[in-house]
DSSP file (Angstrom, degrees, kcal/mol; ACC not computed):
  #  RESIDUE AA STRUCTURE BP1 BP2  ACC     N-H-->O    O-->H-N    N-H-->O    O-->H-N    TCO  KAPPA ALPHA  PHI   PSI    X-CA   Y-CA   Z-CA
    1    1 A X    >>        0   0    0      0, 0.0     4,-1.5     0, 0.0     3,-1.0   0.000 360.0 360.0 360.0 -30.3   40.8   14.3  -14.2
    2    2 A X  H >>  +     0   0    0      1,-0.3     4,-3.0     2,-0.2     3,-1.4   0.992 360.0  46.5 -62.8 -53.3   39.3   17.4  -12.3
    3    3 A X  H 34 S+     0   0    0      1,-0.3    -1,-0.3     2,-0.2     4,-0.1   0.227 110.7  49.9 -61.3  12.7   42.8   19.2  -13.0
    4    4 A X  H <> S+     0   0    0     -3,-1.0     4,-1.7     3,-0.1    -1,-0.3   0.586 112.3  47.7-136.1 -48.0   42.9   18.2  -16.4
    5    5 A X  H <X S+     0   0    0     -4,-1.5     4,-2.6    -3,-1.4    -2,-0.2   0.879 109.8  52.4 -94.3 -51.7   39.6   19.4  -16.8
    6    6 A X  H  X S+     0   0    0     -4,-3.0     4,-0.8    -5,-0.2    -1,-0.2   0.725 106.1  53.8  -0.7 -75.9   40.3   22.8  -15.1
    7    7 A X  H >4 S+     0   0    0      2,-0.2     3,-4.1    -5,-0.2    -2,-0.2   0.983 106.4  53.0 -51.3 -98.4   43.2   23.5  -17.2
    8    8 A X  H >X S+     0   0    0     -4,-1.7     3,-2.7     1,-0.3     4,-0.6   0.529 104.7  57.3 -20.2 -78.5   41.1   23.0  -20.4
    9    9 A X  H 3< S+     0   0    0     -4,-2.6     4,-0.5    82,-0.6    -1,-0.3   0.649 111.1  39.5 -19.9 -51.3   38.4   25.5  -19.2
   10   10 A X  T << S+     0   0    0     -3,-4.1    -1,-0.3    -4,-0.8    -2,-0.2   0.164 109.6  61.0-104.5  40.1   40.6   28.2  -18.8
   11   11 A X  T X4 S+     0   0    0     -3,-2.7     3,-6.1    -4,-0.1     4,-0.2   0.686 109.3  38.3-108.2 -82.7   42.4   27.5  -21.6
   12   12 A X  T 3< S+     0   0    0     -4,-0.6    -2,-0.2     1,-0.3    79,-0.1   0.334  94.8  77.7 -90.6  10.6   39.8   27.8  -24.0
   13   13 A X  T 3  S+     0   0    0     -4,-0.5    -1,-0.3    -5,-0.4    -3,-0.1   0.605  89.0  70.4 -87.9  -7.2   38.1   30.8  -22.2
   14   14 A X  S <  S+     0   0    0     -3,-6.1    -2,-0.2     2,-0.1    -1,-0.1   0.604  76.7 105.8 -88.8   5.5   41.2   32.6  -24.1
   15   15 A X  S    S-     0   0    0     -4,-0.2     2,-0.3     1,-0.1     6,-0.0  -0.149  86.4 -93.6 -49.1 147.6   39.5   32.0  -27.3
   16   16 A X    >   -     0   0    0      4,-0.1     3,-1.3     1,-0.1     2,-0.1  -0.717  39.0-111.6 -64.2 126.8   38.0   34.9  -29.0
   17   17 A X  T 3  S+     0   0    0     -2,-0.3     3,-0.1     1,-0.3    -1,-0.1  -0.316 107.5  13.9 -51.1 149.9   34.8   35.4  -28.3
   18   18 A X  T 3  S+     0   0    0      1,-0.2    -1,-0.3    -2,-0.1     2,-0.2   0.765  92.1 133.7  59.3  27.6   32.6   34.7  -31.5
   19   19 A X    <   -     0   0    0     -3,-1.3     2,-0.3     1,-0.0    -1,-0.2  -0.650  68.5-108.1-104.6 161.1   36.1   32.8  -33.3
   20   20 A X    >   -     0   0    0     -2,-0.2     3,-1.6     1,-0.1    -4,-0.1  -0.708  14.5-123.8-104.0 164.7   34.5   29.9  -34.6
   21   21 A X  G >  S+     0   0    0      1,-0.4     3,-1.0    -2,-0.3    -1,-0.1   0.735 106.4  56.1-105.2 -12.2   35.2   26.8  -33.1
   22   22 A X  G 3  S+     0   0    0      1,-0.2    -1,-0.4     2,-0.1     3,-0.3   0.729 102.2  61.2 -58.4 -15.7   36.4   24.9  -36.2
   23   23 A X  G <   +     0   0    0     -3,-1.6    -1,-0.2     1,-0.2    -2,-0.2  -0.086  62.1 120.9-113.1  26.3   38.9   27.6  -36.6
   24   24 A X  S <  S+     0   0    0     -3,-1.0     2,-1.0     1,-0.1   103,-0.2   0.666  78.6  41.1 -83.0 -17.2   40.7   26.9  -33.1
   25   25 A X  S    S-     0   0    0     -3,-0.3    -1,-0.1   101,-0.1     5,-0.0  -0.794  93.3-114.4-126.3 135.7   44.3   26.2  -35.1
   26   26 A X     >  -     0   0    0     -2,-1.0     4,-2.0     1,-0.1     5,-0.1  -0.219  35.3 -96.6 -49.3 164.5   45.4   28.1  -37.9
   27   27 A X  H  > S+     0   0    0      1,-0.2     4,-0.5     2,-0.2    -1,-0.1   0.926 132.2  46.7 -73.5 -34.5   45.7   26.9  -41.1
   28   28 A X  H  > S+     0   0    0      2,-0.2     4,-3.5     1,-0.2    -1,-0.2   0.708 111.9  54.6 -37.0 -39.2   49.8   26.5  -40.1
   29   29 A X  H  > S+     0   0    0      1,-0.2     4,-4.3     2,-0.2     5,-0.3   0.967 108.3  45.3 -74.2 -44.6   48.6   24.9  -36.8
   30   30 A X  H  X S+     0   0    0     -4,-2.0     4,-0.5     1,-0.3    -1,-0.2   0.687 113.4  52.1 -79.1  -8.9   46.3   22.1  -38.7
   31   31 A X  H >X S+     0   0    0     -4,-0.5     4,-1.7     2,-0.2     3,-0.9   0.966 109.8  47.3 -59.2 -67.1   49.1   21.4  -41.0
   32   32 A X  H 3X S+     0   0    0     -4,-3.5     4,-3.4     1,-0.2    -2,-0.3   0.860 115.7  45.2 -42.0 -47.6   51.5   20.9  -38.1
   33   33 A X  H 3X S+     0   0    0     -4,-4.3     4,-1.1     2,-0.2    -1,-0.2   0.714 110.7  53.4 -88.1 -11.4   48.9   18.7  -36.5
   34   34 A X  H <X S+     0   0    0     -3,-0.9     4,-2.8    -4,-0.5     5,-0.2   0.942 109.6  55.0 -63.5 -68.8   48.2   16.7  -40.0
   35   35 A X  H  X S+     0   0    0     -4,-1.7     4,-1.6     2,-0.2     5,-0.3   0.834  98.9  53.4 -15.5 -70.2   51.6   16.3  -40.0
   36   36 A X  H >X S+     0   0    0     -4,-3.4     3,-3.1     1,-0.2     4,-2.5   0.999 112.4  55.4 -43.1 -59.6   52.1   14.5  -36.3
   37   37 A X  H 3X S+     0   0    0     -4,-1.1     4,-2.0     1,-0.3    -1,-0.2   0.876 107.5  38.1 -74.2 -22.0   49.7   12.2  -37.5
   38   38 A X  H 3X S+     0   0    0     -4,-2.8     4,-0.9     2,-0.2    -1,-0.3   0.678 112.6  57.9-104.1   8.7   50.9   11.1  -40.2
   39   39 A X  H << S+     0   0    0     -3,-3.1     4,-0.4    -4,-1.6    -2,-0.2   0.865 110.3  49.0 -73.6 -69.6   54.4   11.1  -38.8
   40   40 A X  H >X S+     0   0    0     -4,-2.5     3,-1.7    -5,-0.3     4,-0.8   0.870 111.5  48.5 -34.9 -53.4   53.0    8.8  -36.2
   41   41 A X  H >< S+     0   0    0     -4,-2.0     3,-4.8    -5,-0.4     2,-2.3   0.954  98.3  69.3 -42.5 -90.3   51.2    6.5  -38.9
   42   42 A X  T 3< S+     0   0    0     -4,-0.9    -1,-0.3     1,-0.3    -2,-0.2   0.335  98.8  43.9  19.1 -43.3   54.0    6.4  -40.3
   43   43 A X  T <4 S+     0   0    0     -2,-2.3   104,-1.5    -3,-1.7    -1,-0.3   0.348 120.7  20.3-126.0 -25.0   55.5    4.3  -37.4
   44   44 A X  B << S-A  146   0A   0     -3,-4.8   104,-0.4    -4,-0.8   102,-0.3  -0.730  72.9-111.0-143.3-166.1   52.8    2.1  -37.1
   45   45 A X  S    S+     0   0    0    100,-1.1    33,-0.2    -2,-0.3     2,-0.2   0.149  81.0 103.9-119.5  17.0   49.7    0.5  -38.4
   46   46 A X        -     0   0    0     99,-0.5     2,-0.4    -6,-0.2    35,-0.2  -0.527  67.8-127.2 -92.5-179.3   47.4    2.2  -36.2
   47   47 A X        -     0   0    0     33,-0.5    35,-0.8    -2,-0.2     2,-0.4  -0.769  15.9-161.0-113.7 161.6   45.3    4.9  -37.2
   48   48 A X  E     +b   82   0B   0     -2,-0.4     2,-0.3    33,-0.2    35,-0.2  -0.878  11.7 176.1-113.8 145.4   45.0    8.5  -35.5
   49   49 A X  E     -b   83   0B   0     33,-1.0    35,-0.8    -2,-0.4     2,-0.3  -0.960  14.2-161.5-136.8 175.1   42.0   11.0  -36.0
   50   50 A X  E     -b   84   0B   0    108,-0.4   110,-1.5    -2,-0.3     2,-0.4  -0.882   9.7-179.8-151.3 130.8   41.2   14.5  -34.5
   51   51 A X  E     -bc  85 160B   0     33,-3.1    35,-0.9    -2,-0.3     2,-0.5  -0.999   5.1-176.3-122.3 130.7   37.3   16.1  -34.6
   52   52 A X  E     +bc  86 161B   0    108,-2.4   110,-2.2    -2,-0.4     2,-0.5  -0.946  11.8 158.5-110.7 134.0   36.9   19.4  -33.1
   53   53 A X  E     -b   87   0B   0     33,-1.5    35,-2.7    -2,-0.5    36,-0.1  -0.994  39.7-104.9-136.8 161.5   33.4   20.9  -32.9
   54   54 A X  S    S+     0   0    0     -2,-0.5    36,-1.0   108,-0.3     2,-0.3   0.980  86.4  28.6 -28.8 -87.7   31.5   23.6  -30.8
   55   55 A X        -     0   0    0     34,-0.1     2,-0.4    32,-0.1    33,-0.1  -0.585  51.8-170.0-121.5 156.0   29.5   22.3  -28.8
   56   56 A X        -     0   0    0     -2,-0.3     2,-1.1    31,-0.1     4,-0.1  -0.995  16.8-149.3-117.8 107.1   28.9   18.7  -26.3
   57   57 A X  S    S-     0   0    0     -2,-0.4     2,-0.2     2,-0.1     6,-0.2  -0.878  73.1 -16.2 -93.6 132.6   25.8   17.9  -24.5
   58   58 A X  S    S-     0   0    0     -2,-1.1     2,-0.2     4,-0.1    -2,-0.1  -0.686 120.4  -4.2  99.8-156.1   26.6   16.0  -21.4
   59   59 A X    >>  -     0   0    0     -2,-0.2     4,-1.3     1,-0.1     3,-0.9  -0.549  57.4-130.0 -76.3 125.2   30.4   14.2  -21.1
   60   60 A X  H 3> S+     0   0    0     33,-0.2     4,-3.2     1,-0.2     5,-0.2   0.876 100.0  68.0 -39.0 -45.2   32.9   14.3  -23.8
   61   61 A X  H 3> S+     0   0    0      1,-0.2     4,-0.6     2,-0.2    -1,-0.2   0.664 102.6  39.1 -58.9 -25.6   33.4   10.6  -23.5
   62   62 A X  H X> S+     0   0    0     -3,-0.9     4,-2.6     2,-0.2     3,-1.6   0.947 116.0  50.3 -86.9 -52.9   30.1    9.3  -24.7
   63   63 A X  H 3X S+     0   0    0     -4,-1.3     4,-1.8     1,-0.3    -2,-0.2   0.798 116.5  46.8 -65.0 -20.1   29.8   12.1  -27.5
   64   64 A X  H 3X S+     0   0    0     -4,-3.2     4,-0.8    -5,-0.3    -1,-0.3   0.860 112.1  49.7 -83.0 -27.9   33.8   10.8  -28.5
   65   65 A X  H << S+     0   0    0     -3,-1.6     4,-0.5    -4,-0.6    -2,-0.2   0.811 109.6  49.7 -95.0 -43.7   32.6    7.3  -28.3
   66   66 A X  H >X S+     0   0    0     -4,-2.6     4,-1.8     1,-0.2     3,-0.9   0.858 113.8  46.0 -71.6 -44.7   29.6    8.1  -30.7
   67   67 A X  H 3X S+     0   0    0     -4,-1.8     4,-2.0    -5,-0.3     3,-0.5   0.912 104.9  59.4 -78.5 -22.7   31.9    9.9  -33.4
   68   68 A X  H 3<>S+     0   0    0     -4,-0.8     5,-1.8     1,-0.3     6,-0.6   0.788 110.4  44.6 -62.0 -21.0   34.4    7.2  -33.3
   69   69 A X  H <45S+     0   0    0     -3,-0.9    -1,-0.3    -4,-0.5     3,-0.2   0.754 116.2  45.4 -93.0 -36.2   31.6    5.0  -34.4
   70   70 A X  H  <5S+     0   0    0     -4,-1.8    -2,-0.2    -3,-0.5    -3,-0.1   0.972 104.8  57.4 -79.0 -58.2   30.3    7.4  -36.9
   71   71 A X  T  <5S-     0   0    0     -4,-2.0    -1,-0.2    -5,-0.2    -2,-0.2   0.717 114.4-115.0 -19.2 -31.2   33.6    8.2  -38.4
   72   72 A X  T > 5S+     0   0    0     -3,-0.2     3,-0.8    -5,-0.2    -3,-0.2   0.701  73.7 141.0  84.0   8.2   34.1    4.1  -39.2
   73   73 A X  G > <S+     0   0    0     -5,-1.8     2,-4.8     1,-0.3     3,-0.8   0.912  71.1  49.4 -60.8 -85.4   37.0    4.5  -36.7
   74   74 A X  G 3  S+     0   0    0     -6,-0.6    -1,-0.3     1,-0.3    -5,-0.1   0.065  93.8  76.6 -55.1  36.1   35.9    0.9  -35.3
   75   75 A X  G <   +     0   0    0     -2,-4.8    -1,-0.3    -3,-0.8    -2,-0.1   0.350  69.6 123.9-127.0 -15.4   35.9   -0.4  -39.5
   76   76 A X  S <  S-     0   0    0     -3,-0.8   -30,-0.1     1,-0.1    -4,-0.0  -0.040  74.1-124.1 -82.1 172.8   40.2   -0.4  -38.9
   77   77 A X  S    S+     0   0    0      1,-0.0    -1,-0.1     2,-0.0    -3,-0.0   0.734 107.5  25.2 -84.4 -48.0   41.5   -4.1  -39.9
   78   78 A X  S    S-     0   0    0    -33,-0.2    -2,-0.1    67,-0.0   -32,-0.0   0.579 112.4-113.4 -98.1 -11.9   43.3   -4.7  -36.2
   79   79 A X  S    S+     0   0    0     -6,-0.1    -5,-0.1    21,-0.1   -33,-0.1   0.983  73.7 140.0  48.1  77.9   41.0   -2.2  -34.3
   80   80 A X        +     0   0    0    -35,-0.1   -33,-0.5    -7,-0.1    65,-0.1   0.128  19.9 118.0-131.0  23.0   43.7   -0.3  -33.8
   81   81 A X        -     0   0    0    -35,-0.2    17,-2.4    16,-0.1     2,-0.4  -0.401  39.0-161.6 -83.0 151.2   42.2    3.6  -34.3
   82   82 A X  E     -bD  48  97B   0    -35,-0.8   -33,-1.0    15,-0.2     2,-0.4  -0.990   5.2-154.0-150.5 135.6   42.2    6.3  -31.7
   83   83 A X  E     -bD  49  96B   0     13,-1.6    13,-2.0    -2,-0.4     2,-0.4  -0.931   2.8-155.5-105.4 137.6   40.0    9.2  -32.0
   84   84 A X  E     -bD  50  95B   0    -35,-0.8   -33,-3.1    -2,-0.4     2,-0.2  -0.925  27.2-147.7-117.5 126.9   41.2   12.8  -30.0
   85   85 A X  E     -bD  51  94B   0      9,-2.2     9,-0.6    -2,-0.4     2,-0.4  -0.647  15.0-159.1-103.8 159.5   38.0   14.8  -29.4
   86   86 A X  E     +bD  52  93B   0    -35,-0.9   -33,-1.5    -2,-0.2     2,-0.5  -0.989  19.6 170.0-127.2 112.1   37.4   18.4  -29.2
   87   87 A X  E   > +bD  53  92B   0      5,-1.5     5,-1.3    -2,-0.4   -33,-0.2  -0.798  18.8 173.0-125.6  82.1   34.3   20.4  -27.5
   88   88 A X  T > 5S+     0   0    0    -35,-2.7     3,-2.0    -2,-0.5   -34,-0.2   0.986  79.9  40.4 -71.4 -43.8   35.7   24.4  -27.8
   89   89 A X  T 3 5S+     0   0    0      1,-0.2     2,-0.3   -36,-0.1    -1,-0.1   0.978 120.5  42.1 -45.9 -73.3   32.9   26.0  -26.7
   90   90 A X  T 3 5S-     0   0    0    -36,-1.0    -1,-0.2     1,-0.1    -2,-0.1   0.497 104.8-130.1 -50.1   6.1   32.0   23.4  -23.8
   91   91 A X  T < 5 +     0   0    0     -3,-2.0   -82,-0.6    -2,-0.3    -3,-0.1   0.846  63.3 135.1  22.6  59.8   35.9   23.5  -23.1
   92   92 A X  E   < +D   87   0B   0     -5,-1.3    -5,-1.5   -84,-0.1     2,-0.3  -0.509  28.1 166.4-118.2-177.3   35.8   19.6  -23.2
   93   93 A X  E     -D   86   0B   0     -7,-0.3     2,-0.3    -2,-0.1   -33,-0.2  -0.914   6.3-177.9 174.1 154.5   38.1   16.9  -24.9
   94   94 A X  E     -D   85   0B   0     -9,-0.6    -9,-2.2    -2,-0.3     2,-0.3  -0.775  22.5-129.0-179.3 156.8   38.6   12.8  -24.5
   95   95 A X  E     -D   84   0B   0     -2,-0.3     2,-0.5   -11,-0.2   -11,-0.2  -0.957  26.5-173.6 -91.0 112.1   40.8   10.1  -26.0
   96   96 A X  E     -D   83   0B   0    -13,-2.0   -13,-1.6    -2,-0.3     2,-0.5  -0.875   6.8-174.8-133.3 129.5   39.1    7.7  -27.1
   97   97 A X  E     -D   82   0B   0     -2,-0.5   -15,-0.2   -15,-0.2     5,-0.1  -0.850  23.8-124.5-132.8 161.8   40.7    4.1  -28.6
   98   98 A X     >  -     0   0    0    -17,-2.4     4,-0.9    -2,-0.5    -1,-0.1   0.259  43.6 -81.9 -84.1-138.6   39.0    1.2  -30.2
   99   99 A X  H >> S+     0   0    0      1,-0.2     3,-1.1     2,-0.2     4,-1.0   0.928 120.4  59.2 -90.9 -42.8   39.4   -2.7  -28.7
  100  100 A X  H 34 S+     0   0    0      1,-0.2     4,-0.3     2,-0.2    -1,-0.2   0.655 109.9  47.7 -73.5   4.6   42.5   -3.9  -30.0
  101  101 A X  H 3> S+     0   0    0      2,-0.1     4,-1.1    -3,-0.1     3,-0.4   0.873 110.7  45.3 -93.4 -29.8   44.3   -0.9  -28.2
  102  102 A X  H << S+     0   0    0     -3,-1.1    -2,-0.2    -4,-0.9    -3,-0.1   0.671 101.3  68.5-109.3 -16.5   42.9   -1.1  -25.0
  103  103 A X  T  < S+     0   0    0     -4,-1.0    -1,-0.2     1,-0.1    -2,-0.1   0.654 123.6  20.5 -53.8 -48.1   43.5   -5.3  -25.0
  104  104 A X  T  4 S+     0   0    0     -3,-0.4    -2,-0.2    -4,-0.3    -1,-0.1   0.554  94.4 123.5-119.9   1.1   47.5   -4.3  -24.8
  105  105 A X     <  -     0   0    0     -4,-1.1     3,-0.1    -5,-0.0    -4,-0.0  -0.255  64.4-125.9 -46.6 126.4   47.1   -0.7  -23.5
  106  106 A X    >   -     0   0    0      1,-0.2     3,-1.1     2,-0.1     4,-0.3  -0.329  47.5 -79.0 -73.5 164.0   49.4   -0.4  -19.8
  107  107 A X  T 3  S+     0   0    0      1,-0.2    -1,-0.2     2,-0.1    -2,-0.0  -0.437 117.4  14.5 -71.1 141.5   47.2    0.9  -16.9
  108  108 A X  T 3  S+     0   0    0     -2,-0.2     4,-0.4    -3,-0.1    -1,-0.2   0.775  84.7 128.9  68.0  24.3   46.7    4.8  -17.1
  109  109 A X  S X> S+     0   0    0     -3,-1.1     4,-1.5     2,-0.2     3,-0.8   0.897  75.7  40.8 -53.9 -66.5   47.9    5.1  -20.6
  110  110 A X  H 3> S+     0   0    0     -4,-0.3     4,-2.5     1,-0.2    -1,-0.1   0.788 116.0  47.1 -66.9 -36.1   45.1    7.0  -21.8
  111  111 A X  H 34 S+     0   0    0      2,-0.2     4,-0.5     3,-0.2    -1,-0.2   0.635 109.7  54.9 -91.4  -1.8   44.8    9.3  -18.6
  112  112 A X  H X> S+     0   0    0     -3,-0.8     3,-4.7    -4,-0.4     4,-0.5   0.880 112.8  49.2 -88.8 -98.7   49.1    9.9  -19.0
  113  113 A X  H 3X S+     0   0    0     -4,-1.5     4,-1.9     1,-0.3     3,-0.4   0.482 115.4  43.0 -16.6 -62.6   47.8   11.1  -22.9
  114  114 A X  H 3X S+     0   0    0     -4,-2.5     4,-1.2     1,-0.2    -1,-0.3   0.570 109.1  53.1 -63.3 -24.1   45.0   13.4  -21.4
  115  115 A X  H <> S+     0   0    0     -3,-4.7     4,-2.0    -4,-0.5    -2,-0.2   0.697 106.0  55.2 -84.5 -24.3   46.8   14.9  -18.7
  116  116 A X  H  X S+     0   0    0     -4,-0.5     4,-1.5    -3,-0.4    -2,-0.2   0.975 111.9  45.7 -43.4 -62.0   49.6   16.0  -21.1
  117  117 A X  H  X S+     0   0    0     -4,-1.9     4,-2.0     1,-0.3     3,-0.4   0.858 106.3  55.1 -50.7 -48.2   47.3   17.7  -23.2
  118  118 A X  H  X S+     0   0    0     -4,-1.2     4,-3.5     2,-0.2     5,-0.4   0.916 100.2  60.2 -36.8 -54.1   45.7   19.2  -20.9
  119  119 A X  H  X S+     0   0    0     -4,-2.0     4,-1.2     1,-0.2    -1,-0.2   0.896 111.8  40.9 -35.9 -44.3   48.6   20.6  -19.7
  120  120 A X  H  <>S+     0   0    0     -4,-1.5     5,-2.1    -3,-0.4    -1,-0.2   0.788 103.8  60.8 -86.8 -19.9   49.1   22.3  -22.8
  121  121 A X  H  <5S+     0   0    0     -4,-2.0    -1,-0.2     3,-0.2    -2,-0.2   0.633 104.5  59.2 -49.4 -35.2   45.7   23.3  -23.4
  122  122 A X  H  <5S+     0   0    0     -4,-3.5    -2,-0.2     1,-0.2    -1,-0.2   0.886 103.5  52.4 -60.8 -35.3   46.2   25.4  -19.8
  123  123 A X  T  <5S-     0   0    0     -4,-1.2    -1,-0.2    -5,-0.4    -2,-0.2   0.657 122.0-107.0 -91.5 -12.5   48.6   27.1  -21.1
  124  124 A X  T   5S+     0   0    0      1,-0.3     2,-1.0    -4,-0.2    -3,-0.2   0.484  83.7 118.1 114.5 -10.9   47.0   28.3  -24.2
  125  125 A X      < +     0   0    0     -5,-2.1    -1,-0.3     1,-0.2    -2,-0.2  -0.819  26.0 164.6-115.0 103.7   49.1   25.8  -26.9
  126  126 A X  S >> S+     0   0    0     -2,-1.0     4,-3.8     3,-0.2     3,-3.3   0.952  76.0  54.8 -73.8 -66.3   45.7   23.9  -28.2
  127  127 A X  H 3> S+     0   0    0      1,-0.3     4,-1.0     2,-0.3    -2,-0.1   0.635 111.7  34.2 -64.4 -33.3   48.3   22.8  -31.2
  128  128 A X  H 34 S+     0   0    0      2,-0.2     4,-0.4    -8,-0.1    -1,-0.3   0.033 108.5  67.1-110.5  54.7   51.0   21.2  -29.4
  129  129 A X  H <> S+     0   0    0     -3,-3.3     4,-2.6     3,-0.1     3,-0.3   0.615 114.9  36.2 -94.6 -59.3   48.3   19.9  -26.8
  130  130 A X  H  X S+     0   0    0     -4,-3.8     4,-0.8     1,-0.2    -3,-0.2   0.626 111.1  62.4 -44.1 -32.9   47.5   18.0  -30.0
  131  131 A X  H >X S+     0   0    0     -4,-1.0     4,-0.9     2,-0.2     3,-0.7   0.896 111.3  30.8 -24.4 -84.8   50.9   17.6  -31.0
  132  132 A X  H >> S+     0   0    0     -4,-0.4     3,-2.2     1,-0.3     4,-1.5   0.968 113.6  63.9 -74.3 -54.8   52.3   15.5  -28.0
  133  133 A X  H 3X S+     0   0    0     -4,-2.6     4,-1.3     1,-0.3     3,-0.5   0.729 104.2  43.0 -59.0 -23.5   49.1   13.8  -27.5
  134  134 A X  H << S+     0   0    0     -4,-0.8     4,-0.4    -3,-0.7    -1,-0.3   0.570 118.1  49.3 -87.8 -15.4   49.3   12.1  -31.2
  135  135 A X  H << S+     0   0    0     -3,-2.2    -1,-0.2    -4,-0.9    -2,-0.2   0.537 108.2  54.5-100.5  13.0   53.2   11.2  -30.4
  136  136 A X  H  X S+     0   0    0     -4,-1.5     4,-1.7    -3,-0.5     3,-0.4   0.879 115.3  40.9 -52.0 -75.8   51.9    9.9  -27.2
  137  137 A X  T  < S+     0   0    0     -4,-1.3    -3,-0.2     2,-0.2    -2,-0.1   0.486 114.5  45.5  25.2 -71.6   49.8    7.9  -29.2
  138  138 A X  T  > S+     0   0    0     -4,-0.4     4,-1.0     2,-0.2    -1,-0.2   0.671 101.8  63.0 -86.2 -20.6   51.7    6.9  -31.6
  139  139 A X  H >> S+     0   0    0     -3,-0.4     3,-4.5     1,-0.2     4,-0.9   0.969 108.8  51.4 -62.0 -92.8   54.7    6.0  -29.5
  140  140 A X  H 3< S+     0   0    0     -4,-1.7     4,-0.3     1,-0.3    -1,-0.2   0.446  98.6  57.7 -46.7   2.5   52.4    3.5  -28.0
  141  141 A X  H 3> S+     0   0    0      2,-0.1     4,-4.1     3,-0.1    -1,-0.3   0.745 103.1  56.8-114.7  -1.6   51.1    1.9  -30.8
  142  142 A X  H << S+     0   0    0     -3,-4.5    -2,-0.2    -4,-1.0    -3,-0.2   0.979  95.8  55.7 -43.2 -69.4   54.3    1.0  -31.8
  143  143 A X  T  < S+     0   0    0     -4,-0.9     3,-0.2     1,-0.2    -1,-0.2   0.707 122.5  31.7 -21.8 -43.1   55.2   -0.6  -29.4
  144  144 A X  T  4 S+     0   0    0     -4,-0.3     2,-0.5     1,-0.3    -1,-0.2   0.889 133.2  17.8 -80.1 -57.1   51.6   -2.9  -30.0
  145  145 A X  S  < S-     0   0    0     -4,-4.1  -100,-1.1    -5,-0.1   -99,-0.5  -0.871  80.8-157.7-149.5 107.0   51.3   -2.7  -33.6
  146  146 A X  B     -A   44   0A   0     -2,-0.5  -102,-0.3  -102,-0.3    -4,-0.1  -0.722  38.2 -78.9 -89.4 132.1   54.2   -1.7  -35.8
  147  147 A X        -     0   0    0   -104,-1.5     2,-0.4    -2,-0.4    -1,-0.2   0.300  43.4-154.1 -11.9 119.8   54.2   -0.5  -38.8
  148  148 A X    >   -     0   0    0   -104,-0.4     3,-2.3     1,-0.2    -1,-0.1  -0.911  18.3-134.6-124.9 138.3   53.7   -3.1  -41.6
  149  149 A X  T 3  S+     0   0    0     -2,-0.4    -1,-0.2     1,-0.3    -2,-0.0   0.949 112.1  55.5 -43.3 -49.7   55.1   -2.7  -45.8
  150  150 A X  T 3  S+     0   0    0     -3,-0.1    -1,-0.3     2,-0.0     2,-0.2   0.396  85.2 115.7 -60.6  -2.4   51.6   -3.9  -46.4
  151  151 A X    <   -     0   0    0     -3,-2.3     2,-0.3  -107,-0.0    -4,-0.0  -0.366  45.7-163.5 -50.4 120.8   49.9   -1.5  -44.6
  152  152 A X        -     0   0    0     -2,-0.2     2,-0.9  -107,-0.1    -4,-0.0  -0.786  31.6-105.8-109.4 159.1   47.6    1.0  -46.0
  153  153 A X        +     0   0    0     -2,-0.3  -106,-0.1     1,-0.2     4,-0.1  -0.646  44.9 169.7 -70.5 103.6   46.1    4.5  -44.6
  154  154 A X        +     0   0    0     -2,-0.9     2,-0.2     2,-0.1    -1,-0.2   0.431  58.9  51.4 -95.5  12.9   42.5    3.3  -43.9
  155  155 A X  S    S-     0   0    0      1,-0.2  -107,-0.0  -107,-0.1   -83,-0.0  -0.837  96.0-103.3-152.4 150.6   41.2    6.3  -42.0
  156  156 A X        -     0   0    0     -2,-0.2    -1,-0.2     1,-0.1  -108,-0.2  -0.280  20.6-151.4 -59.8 174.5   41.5   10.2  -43.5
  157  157 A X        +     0   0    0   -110,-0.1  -120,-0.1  -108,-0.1    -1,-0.1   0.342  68.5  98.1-110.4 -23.6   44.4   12.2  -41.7
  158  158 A X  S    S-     0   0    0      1,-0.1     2,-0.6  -109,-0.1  -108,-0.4  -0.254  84.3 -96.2 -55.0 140.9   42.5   15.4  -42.2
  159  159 A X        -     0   0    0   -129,-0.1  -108,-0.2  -110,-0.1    -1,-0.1  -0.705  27.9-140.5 -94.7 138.4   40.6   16.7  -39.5
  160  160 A X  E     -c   51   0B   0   -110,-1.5  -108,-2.4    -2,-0.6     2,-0.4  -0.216  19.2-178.1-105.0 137.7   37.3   16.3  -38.9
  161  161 A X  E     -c   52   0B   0   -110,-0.2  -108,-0.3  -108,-0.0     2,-0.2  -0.995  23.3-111.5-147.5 163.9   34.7   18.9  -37.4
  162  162 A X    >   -     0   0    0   -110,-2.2     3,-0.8    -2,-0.4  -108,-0.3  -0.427  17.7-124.0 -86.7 153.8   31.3   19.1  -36.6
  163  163 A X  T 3  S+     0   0    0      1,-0.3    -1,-0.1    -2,-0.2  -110,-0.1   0.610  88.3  87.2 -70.8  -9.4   28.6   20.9  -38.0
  164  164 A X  T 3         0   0    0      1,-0.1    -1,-0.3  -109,-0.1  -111,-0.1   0.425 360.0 360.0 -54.2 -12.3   27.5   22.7  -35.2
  165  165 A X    <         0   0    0     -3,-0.8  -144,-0.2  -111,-0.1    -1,-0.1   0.036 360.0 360.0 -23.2 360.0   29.7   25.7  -35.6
């Protein structure tokens, strides 16, 4: 986790100073990363989200836990939603998934999903840090809960950001 965490930081100290932190993908990047997700949906009947903001007090994991809740993420039919969080300033991030994931999730699922990203978040590629981690994601929730005709999109695919800016 330290290394994971590591990575980010100096990843996201290669922002522009003063670029605003909603604006961390291009309009190209957030397409691509609309995309994933709804390739990934696509495949299954879970849902995906991504919220990026500024700024965290404290650990990602409680402020990710708190938007999942605000969002209606935990509203999903199977409680099958996973939220991917974003702190650019605070160079933070967490995965966050509701009950019915974590009920068939393998051990170290989540921290396999968070150490990819990271990787790519060291390296400077925010957008396919996001990428793999929502066909990470999505991979696994096939596996759990496949894609059903009756299945509808219950969650936006668009990405979410905070007002904090």
């Amino acid at each position: 986790m330290r290394g994971a965490m590591r990575r980010l930081r100096h990843a996201v100290r290669r922002l522009r100073p003063g670029r605003h932190p909603h604006r961390l993908f291009s309009r190209a990047e957030e397409r691509r990363i609309i995309a994933a997700i709804q390739a990934a949906e696509h495949e299954t009947s879970g849902e995906i989200r991504l919220h990026v903001e500024g700024h965290c007090a404290g650990d990602a994991m409680p402020r990710a836990r708190q938007l999942f809740a605000d969002l209606g993420m935990h509203r999903t039919k199977r409680r099958n939603a996973t939220l991917i969080y974003l702190a650019v300033r605070d160079r933070r991030f967490a995965v966050v998934g509701d009950e019915g994931i974590h009920g068939v999730a393998p051990p170290g699922f989540w921290d396999e999903v968070r150490d990819a990203m990271a990787t790519d978040f060291g390296r400077g590629l925010f957008c396919e840090g996001v990428c793999h981690g929502v066909a990470a994601i999505g991979r696994h929730l096939k596996a759990f809960f496949p894609w059903d005709p009756s299945d509808r999109d219950e969650l936006p695919d668009a990405i979410s950001t905070g007002d904090d800016g």
